[in-house]
Structures are given as C-alpha cells and as structure tokens.
py3Dmol code that shows the C-alpha trace and the ligand (Angstrom):
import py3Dmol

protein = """\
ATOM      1  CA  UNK A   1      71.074  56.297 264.978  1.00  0.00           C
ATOM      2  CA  UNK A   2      72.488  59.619 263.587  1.00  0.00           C
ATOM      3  CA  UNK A   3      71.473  60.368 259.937  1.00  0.00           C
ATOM      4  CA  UNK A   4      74.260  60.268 256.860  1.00  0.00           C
ATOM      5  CA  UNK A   5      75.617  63.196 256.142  1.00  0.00           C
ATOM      6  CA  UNK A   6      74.385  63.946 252.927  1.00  0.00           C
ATOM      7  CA  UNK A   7      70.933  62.927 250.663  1.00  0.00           C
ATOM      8  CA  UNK A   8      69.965  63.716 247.384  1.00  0.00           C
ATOM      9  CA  UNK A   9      66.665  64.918 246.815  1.00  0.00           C
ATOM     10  CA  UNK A  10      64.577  66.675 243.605  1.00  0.00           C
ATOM     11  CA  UNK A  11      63.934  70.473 244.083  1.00  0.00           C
ATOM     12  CA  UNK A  12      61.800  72.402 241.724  1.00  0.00           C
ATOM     13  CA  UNK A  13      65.075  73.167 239.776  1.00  0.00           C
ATOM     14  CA  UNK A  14      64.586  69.432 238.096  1.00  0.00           C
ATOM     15  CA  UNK A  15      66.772  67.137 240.314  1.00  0.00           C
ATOM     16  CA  UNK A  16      68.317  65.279 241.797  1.00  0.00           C
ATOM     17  CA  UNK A  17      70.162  68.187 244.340  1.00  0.00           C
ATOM     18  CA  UNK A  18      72.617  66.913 246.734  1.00  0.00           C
ATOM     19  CA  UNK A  19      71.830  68.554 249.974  1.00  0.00           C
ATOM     20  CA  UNK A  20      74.798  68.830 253.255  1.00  0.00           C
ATOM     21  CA  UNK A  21      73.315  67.073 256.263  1.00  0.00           C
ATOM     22  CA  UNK A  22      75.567  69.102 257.833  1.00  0.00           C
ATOM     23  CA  UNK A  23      74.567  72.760 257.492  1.00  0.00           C
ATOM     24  CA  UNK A  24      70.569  72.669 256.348  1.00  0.00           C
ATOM     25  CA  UNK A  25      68.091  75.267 256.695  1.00  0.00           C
ATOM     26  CA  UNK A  26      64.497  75.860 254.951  1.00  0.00           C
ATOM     27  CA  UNK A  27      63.421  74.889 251.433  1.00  0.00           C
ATOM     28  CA  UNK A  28      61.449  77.374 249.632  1.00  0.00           C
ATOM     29  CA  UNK A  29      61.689  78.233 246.146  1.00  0.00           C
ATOM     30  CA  UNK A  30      65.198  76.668 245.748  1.00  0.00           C
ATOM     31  CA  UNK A  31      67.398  74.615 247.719  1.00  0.00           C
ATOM     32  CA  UNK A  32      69.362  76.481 250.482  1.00  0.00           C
ATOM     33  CA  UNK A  33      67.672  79.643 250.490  1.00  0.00           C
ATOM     34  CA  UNK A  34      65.922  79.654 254.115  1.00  0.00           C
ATOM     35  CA  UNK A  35      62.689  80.584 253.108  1.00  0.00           C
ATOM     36  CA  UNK A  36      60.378  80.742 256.031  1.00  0.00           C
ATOM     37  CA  UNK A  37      56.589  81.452 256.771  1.00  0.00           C
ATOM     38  CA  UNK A  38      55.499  82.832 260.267  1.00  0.00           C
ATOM     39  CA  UNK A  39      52.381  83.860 261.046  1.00  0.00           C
ATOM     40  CA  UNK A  40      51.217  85.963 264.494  1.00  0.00           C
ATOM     41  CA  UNK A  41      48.679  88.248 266.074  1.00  0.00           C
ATOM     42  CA  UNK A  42      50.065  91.705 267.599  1.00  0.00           C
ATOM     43  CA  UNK A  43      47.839  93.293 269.869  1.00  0.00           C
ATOM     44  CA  UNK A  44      48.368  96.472 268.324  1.00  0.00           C
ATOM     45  CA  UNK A  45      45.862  98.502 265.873  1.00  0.00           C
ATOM     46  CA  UNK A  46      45.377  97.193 261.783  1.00  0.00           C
ATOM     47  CA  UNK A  47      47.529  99.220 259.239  1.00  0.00           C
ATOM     48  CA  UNK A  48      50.839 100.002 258.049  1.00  0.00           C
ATOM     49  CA  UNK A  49      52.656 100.341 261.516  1.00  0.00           C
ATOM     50  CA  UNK A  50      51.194  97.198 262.535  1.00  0.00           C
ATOM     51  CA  UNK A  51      53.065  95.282 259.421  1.00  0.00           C
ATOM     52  CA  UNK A  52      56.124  97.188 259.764  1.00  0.00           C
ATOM     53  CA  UNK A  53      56.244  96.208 263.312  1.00  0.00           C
ATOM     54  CA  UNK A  54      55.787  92.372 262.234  1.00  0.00           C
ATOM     55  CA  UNK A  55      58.784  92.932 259.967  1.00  0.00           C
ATOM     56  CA  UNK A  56      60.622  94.337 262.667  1.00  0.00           C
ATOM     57  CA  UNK A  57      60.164  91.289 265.089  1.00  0.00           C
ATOM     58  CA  UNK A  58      61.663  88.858 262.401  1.00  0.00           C
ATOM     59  CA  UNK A  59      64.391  91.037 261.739  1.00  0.00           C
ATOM     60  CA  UNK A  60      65.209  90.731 265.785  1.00  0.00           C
ATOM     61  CA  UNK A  61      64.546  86.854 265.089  1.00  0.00           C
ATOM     62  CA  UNK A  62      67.507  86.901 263.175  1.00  0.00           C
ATOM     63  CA  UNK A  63      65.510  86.704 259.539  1.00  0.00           C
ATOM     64  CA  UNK A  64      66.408  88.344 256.661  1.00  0.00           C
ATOM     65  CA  UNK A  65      64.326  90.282 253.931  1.00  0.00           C
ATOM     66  CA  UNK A  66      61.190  89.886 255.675  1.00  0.00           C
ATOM     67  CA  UNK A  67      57.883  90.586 253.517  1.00  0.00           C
ATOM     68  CA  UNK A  68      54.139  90.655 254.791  1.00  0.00           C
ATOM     69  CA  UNK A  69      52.001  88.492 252.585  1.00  0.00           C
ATOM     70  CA  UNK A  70      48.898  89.158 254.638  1.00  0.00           C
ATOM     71  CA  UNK A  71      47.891  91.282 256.907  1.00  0.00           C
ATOM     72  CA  UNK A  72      43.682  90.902 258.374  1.00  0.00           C
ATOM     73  CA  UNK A  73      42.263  93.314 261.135  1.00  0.00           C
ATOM     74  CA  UNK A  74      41.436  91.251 263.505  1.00  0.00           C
ATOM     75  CA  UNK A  75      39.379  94.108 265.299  1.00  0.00           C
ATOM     76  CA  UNK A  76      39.222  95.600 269.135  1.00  0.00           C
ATOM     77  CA  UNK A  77      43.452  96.462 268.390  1.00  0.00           C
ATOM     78  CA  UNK A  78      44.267  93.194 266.896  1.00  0.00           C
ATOM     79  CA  UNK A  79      46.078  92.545 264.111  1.00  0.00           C
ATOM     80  CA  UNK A  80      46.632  89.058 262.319  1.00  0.00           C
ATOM     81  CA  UNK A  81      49.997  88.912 260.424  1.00  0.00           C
ATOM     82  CA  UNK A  82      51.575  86.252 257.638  1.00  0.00           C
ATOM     83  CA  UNK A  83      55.525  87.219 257.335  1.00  0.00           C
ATOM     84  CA  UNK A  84      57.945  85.577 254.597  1.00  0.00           C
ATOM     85  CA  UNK A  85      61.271  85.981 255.440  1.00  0.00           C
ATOM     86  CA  UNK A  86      64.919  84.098 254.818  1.00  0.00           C
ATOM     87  CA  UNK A  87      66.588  82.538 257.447  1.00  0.00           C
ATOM     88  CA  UNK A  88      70.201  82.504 257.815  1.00  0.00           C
ATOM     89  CA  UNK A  89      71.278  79.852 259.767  1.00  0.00           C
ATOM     90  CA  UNK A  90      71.723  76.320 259.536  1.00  0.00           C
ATOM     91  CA  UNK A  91      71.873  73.369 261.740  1.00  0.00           C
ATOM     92  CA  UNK A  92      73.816  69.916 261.716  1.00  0.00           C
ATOM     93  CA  UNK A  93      71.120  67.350 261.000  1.00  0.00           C
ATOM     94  CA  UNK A  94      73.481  64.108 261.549  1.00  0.00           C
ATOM     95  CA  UNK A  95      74.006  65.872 265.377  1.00  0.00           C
ATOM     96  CA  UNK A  96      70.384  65.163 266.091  1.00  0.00           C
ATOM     97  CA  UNK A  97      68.462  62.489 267.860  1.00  0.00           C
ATOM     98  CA  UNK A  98      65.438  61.652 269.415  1.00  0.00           C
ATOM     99  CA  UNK A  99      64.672  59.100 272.099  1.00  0.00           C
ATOM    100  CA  UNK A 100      61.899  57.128 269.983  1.00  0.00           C
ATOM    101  CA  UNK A 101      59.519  53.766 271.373  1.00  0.00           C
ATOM    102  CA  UNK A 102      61.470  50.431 270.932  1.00  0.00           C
ATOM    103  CA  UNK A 103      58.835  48.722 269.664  1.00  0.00           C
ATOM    104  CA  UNK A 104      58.546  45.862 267.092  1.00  0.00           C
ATOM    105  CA  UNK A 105      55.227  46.389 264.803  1.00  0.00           C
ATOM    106  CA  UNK A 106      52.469  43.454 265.480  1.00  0.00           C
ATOM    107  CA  UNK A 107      48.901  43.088 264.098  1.00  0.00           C
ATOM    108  CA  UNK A 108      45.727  42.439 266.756  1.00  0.00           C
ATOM    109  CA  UNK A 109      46.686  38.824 266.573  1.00  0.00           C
ATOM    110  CA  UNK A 110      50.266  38.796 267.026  1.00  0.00           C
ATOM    111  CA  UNK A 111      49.784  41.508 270.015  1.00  0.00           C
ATOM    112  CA  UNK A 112      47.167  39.219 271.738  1.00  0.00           C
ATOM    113  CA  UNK A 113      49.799  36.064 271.209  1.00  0.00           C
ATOM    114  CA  UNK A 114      52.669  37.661 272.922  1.00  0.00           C
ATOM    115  CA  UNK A 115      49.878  38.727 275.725  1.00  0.00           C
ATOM    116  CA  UNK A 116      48.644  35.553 276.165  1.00  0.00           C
ATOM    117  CA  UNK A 117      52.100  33.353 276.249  1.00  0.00           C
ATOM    118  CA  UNK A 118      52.936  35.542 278.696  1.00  0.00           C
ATOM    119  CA  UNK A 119      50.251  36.366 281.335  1.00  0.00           C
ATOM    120  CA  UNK A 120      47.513  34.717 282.819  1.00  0.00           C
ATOM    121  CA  UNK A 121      45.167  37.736 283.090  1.00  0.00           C
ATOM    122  CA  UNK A 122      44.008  40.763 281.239  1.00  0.00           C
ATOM    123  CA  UNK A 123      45.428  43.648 281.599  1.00  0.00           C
ATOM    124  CA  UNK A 124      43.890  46.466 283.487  1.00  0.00           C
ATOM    125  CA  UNK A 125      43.966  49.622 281.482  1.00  0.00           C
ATOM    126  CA  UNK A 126      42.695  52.916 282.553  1.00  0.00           C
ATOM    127  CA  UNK A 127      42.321  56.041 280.314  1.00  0.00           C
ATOM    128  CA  UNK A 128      40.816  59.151 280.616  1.00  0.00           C
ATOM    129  CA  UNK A 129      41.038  62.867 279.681  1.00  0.00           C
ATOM    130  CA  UNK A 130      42.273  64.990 282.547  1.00  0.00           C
ATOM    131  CA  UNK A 131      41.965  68.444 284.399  1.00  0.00           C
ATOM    132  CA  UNK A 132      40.011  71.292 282.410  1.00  0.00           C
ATOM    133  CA  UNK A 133      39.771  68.817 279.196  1.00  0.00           C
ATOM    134  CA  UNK A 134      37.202  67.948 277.421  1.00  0.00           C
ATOM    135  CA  UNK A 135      38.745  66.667 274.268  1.00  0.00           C
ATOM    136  CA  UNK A 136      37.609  62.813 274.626  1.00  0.00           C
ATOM    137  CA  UNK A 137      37.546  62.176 270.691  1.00  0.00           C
ATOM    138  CA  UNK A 138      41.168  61.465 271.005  1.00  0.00           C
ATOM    139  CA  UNK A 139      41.134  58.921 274.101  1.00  0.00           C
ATOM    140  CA  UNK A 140      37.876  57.728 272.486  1.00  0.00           C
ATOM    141  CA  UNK A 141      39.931  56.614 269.236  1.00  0.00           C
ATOM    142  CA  UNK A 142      42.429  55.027 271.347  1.00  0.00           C
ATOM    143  CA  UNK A 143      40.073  53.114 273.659  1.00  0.00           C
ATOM    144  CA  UNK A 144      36.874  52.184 272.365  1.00  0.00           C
ATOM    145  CA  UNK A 145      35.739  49.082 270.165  1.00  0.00           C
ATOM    146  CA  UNK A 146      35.459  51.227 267.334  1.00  0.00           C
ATOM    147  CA  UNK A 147      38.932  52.458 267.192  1.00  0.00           C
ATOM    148  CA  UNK A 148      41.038  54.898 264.769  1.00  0.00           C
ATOM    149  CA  UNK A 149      41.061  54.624 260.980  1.00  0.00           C
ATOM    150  CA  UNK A 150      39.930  51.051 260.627  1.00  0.00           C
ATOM    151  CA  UNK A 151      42.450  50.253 263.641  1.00  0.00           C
ATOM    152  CA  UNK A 152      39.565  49.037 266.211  1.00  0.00           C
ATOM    153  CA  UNK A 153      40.673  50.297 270.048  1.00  0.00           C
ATOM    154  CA  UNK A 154      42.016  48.574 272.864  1.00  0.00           C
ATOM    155  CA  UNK A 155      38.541  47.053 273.835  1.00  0.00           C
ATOM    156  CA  UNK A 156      39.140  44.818 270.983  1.00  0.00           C
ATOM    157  CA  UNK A 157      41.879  43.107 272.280  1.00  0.00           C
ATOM    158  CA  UNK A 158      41.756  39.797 274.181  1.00  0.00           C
ATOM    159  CA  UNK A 159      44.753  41.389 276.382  1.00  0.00           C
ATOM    160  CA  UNK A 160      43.356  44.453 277.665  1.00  0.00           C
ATOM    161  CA  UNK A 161      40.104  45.022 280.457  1.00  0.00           C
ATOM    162  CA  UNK A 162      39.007  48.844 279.643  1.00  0.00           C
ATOM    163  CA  UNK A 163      38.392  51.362 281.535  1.00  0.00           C
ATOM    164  CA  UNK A 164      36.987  55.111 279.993  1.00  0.00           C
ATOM    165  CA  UNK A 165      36.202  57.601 282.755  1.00  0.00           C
ATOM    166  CA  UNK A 166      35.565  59.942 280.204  1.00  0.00           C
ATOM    167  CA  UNK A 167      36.472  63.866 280.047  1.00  0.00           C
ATOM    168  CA  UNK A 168      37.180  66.689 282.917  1.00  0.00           C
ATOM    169  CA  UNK A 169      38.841  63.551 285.785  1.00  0.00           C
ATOM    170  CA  UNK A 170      40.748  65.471 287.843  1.00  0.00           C
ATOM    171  CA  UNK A 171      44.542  63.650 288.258  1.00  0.00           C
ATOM    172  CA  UNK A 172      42.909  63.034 292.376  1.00  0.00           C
ATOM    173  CA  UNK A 173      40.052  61.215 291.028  1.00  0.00           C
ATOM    174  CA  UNK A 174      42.133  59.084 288.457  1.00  0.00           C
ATOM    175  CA  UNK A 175      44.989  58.085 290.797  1.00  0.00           C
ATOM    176  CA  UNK A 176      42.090  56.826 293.347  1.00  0.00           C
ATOM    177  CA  UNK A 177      40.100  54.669 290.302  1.00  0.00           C
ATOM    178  CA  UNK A 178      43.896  53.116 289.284  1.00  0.00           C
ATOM    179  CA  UNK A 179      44.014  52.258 293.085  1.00  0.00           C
ATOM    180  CA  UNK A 180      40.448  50.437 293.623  1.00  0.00           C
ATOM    181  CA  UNK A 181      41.000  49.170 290.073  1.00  0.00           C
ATOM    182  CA  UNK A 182      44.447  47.936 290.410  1.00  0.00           C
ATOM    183  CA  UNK A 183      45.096  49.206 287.096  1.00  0.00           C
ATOM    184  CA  UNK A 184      48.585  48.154 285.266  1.00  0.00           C
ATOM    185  CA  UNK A 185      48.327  50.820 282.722  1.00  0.00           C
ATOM    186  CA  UNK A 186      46.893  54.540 282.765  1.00  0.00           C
ATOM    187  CA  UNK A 187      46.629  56.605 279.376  1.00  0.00           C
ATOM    188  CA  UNK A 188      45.868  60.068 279.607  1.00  0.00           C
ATOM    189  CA  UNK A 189      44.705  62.414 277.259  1.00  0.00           C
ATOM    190  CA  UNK A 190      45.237  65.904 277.051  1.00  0.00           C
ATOM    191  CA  UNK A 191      44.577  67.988 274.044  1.00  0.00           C
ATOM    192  CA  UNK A 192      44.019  71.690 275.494  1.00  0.00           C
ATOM    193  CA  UNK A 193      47.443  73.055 275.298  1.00  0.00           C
ATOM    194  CA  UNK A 194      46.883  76.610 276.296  1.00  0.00           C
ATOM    195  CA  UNK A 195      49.567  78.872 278.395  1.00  0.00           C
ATOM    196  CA  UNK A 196      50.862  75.225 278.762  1.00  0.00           C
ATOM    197  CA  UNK A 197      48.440  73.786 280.663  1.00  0.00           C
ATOM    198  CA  UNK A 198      49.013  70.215 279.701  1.00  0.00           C
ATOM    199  CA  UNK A 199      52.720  70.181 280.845  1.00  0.00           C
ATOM    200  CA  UNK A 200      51.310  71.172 284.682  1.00  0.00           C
ATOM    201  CA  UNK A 201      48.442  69.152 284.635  1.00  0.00           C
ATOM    202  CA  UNK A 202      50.539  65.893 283.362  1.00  0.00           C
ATOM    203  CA  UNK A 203      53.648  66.930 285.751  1.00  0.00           C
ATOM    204  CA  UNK A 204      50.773  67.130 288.484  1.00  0.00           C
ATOM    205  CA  UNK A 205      49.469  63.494 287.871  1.00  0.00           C
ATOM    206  CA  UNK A 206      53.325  62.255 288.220  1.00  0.00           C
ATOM    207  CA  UNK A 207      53.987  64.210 291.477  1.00  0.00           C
ATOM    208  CA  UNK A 208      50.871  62.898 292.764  1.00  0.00           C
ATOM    209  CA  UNK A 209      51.543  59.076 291.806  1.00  0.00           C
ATOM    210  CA  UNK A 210      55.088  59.266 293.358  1.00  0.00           C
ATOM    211  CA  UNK A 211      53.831  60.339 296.512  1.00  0.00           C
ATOM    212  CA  UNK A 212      51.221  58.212 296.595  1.00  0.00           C
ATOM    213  CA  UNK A 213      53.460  55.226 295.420  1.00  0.00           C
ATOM    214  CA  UNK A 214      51.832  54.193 292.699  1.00  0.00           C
ATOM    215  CA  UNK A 215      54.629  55.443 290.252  1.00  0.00           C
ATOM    216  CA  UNK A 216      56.849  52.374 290.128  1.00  0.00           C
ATOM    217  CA  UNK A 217      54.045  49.440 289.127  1.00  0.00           C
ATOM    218  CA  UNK A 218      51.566  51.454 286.777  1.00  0.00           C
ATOM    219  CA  UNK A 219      52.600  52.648 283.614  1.00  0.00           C
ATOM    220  CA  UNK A 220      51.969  55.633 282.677  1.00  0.00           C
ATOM    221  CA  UNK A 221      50.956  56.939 278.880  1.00  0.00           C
ATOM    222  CA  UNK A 222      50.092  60.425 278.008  1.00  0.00           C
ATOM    223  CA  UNK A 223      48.884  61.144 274.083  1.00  0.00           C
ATOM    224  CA  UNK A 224      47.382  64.078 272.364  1.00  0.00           C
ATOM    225  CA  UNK A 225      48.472  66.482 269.250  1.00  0.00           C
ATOM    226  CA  UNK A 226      51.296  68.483 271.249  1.00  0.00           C
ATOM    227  CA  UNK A 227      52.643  65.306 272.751  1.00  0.00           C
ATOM    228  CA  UNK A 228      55.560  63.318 271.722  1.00  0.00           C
ATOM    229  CA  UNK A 229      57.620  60.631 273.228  1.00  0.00           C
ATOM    230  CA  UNK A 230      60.007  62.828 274.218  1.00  0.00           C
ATOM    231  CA  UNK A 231      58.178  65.095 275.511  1.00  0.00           C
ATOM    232  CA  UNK A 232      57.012  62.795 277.989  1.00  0.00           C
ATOM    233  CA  UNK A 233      59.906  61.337 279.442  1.00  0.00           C
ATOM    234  CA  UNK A 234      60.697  64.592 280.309  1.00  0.00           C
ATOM    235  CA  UNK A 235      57.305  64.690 282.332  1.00  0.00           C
ATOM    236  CA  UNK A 236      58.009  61.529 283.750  1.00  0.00           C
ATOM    237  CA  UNK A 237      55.693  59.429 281.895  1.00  0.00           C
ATOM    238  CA  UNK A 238      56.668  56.051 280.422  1.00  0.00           C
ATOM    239  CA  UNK A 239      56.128  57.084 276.789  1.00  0.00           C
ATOM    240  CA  UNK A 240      54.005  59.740 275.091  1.00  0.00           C
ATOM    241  CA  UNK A 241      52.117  59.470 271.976  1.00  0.00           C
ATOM    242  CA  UNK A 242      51.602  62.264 269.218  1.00  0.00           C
ATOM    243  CA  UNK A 243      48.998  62.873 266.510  1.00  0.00           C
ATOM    244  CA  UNK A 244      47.669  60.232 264.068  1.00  0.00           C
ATOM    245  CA  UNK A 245      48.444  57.434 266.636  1.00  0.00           C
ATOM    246  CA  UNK A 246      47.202  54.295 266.071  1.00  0.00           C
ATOM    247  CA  UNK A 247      45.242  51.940 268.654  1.00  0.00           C
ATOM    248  CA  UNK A 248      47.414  49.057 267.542  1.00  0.00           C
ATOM    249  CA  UNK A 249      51.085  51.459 268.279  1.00  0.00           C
ATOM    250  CA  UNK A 250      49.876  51.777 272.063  1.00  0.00           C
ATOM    251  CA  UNK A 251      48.746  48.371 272.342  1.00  0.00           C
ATOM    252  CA  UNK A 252      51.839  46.905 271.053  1.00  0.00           C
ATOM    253  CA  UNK A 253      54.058  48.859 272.948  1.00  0.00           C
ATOM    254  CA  UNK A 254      52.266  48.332 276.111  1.00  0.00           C
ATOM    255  CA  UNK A 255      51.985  44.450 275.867  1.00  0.00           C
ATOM    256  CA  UNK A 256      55.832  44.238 274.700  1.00  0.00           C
ATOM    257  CA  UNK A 257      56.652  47.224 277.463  1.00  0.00           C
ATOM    258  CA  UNK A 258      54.947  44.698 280.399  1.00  0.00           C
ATOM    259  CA  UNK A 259      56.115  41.553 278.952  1.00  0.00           C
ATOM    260  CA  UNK A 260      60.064  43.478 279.334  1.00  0.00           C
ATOM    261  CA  UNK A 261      59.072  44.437 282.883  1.00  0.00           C
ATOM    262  CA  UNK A 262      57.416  41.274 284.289  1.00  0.00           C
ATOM    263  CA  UNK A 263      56.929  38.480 282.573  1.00  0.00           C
TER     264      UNK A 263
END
"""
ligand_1 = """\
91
LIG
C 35.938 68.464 268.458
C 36.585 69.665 269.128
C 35.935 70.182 270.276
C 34.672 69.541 270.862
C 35.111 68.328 271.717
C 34.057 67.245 271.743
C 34.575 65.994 272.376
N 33.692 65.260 272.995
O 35.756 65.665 272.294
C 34.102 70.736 271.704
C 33.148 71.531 270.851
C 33.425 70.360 273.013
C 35.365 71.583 271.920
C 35.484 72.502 272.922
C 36.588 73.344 273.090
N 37.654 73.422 272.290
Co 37.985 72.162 270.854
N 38.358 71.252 269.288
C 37.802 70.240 268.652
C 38.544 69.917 267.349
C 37.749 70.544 266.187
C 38.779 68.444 267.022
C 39.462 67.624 268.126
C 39.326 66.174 267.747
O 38.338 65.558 268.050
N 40.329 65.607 267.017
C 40.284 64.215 266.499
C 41.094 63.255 267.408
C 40.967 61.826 266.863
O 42.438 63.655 267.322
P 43.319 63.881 268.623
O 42.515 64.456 269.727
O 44.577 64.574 268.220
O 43.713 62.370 269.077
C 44.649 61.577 268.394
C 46.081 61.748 268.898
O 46.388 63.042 269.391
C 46.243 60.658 269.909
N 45.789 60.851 271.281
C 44.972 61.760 271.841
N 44.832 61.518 273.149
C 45.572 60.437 273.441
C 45.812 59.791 274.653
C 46.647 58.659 274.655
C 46.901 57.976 275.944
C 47.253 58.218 273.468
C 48.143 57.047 273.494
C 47.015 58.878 272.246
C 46.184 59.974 272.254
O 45.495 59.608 269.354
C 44.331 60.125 268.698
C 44.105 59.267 267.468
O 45.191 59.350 266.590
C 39.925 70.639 267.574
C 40.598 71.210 266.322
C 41.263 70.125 265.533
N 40.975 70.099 264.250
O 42.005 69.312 266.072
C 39.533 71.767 268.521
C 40.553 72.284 269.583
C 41.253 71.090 270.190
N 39.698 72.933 270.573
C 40.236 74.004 271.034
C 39.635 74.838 272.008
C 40.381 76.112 272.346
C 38.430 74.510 272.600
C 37.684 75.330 273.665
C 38.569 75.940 274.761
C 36.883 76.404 272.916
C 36.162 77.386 273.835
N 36.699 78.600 273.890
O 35.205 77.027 274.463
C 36.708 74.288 274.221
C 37.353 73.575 275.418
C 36.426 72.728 276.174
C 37.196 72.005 277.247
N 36.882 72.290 278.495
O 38.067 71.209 276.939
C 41.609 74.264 270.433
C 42.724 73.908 271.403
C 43.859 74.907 271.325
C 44.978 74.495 272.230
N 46.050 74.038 271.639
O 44.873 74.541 273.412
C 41.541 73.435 269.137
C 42.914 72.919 268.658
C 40.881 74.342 268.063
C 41.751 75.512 267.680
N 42.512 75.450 266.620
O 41.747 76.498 268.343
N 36.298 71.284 271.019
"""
view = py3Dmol.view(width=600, height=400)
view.addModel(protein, "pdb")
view.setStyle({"model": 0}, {"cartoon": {"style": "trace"}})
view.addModel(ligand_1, "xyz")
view.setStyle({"model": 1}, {"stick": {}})
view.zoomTo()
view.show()
C-alpha cells in the first residue's frame, strides 16, 4: 500500500514539522537538511591526504560540504575514516514498496489450531546453517525449545517435527537429508555475508533443488541479519527473514503458507 504523501512529525526545532512524502532526504540537525554519516577504510597511509581523499570520494558521491569527524590509523597503510556530509537529493517515499509476508499474527496456540484442523501429521522441518557458516546462534533461536526472547522455537510446537543439522552443511548434504527426511520445510541460515557469499551459497541451494526436483513441494526459508523478504524472492526462496525475527513469525507463516498450498 503506498504511503500518504505527507506526515507530521517533531524535529528538534519543537514540533510538530510537516514533512513532503514526496521529496525526503536525511534528518540531521533540522528537517530537510540531508545530513549524512559514512564511515570507510582506505587502504592508503594515516594523515592529512588520507582525510582529504575521504572528502574527495563523497564529493564524487554527490555530497555536499563533507567534514571528517574521525580519522584512526588503522596501521600496515590503513586508514579508518568517519565523514559528515549533506546530501542533496531526495526521493519520492509514496513511490516505494516492498513485497512484505501476508501473514496474520497468531500465538503458539492459535498456530498449533490452524495446524491441527488442517493436517493429520507434523510437519517435517529442516534447518541448518550452510556452506562456510558457522553462525548457528541464529538458526539455534529459531529452532530449538528454548527459542528467541521468551518466544520458545519451533520444537515447541505440536505442528512441527525438528530437524538441526547444525553449522558448516554443505547445500549437497542438506538437499540429500530433505530427501531421506521427506522434509516439507527447509530454513537456512546464513549470517557470513562477506564479498557476498550468502547470495551464491543461497542461489546455489535453489539451482541445486530445481535440478534435483525438489523445488516445487519443499519450502524454502532463508533468515539471517542481511536477509530480508525481498531479498529472497529474488534468490528464489519462498520468503526470507531479517534480524530480530521471532520463532512464532516463521512458524505462523509457515503453517498459514502450507495450509494456502495444500490443505
Ligand atoms: C557469536 C559470533 C561468532 C561465534 C559463533 C558461535 C556460534 N556457535 O554461532 C564465533 C566466535 C565462532 C564466530 C566466528 C566468526 N565470525 Co562471528 N560473530 C558472532 C557475533 C558476535 C554474534 C552472532 C550471533 O550469535 N547473533 C545472535 C543471533 C540470535 O542473531 P542472528 O544470527 O542475527 O539471528 C537472528 C536473525 O538474523 C534471524 N535468523 C538467523 N538465521 C535465520 C535462519 C532462518 C531460517 C530464519 C527464519 C531466521 C534466521 O533470527 C535470529 C533471531 O532473531 C557476530 C556480531 C554480532 N553482534 O552480530 C559476529 C559476526 C557475525 N562474525 C563475523 C565474522 C567475520 C566471523 C569470522 C569470519 C571471524 C574470523 N575471522 O574468524 C568467524 C567465522 C566462522 C565461520 N566459519 O562462520 C562477522 C560477519 C561479517 C559479515 N557480515 O560477513 C560478524 C558480523 C562480526 C563483525 N562485525 O565483523 N562468530
């Protein structure tokens, strides 16, 4: 649903401000002035080059009046750099959207209800953190008994049969456990996001399922702090959870996502 076009809201300069949904850009001091923070490492030697060349790099950015706040040598021809600078543009906030979960909000109870009026055996998840990863904490939270901020885990649910292969599975592995298992649900965890390698490792998984034909009648979940919903539909996942996710979103979703498909 796109956003009005206007809001008020109260700025340091007492309030309320009415701000244009229309044309917005960053809040820093006082509405409308496109105050920005950026912070980077140039692998170039401490001192007063090294700052002038940060300022020069958010000048190409397109910023205005940039201003080094900090500046730390990181050592071996490293420097560490925190920029304020004022950005120009704007963009139309009532143009945006974001594909988002249909999902109606149930408690443990209400989640196993709609399970059990609707199927006549538990469902068989499998999770697991994949490739290089050893981040389980996450999939741990999601999973076990214990659960995530007083929000116990799947494992608690009537609905669910769980399955934790733990850290490092390689995508092979996984896809051969969800075929002896005949599991209806796979949740993967990544949370190592360097030079990207969560987008190949998860795009992996999904070539692999599709030519192994398991795409169509296992859902797949990915979750971790650079994921979003978005983000993976566009790696061909079902739905994608980000940071602060509860156990109770995933099992909601899942139940109601099944009950859509096939019951
Ligand atoms: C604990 C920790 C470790 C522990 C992990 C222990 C373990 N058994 O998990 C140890 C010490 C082993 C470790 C090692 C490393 N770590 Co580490 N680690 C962390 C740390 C401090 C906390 C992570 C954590 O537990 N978060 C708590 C959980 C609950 O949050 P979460 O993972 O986001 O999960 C939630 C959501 O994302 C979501 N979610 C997550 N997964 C899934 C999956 C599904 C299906 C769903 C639905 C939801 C979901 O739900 C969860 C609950 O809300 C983070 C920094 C930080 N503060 O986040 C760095 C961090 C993740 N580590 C980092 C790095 C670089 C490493 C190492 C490479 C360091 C090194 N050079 O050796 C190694 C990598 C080892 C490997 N092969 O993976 C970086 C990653 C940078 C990046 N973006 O790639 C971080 C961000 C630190 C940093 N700022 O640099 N690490």
């Amino acid at each position: 649903m796109s956003p009005a076009a206007s809001q008020k809201v109260a700025t340091a300069a007492g309030g309320p401000q009415a701000v244009d949904l229309t044309r917005v850009r960053p809040y820093g001091d006082a509405l409308d002035d496109g105050a920005v923070m950026l912070s980077f490492s140039l692998p170039v030697p401490f001192g007063p080059e090294a700052q002038e060349a940060g300022r020069a790099l958010c000048r190409q950015m397109g910023l205005r009046e940039p201003q080094v706040y900090h500046a730390h040598d990181l050592g071996a021809g490293f420097t560490y750099l925190t920029l304020y600078a004022k950005c120009p543009h704007t963009i139309d906030f009532t143009k945006i959207s974001v594909p988002s979960l249909a999902v109606a909000k149930l408690d443990r109870k209400g989640i196993d209800d709609l399970w059990a009026r609707h199927f006549e055996r538990r469902l068989r998840v499998l999770g697991a953190c994949t490739g290089d990863d050893a981040h389980t904490v996450g999939i741990d939270a999601i999973l076990n008994l214990k659960g995530y901020h007083g929000d116990k885990g799947l494992e608690a649910y009537r609905a669910f049969e769980v399955f934790n292969l733990g850290a490092q599975v390689r995508n092979e592995v996984l896809l051969g456990r969800v075929r002896e298992l005949g599991a209806d649900v796979v949740l993967v965890s990544q949370i190592v996001t360097q030079k990207d390698c969560h987008r190949t490792n998860l795009a992996e998984l999904i070539d692999l399922a599709e030519a192994e034909g398991l795409r169509e009648r296992v859902l797949f979940v990915c979750g971790g702090p650079r994921l979003s919903h978005p983000l993976a539909l566009e790696l061909g996942f079902d739905a994608g959870f980000g940071p602060g996710t509860q156990p109770s979103e995933v099992a909601a979703w899942i139940v109601q996502e099944l009950v859509e498909r096939y019951a």
